[in-house]
N, C-alpha and C positions, 0 to 999 in steps of 0.2 A: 465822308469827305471825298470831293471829287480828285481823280487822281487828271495831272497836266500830261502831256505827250511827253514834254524835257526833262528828264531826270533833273531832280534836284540836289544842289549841292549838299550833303551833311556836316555839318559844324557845330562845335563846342557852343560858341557866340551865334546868337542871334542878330540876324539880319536887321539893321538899325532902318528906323521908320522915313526919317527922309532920305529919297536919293540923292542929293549932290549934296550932303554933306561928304568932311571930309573923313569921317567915321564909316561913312558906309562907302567910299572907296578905297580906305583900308578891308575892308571887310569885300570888298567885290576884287581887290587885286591878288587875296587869298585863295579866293574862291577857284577851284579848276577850270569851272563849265561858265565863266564868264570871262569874254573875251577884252581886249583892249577896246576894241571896236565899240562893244555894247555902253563898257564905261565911259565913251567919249560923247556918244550918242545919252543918257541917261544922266551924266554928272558935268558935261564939259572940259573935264580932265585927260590931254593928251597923254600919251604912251609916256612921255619924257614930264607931264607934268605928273604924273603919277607914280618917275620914278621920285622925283625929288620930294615927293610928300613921304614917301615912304621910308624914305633916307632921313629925314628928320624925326618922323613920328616914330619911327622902329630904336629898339639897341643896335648897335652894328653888325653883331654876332646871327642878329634875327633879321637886318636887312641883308645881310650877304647870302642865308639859306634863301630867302622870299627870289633874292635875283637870282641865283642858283638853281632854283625851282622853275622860275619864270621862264627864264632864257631857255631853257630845254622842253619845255612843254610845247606841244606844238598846236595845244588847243587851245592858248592863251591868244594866238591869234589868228584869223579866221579865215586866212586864204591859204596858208600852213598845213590847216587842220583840216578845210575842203578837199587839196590837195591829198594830204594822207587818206582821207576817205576814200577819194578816188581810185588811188593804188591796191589801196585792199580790197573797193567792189572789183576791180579789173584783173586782180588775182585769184580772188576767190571764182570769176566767172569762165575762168581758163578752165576750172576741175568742173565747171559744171557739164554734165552728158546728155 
């Protein structure tokens, strides 16, 4: 099996066959390593339309971790996570001799 350059996410559930369903945007707003971006680009589902699917399809107990999770991950979105890249190549290149 060829292995891809992007780490792949691990999960319980399997990744559902069509993309713009609204199964496999649950399943990609879980996911760490995919961004808002990718799911707007991929399923047409906005930030805000992805929050309200998930606000209906979840228990409340399970949507409030999912937002809890979201809002603090800063890989969830992609200029965030660029950004943090950037800090850590720029610190780590300070030690470098």
């Amino acid at each position: 099996m060829k292995k891809s350059l992007r780490p792949t996410t691990k999960v319980k559930n399997l990744e559902p066959n069509y993309k713009g369903s609204p199964d496999w945007v649950v399943w990609a707003a879980w996911a760490d390593r995919i961004t808002f971006e990718e799911i707007k680009e991929k399923s047409g589902y906005s930030e805000s339309d992805v929050i309200k699917l998930m606000r209906r399809t979840l228990k409340p107990s399970s949507f409030r971790l999912w937002r809890k999770r979201a809002k603090n991950k800063s890989i969830k979105h992609r200029k965030k996570f660029e950004n943090l890249r950037k800090r850590i190549k720029s610190k780590i290149s300070k030690y470098d001799y």
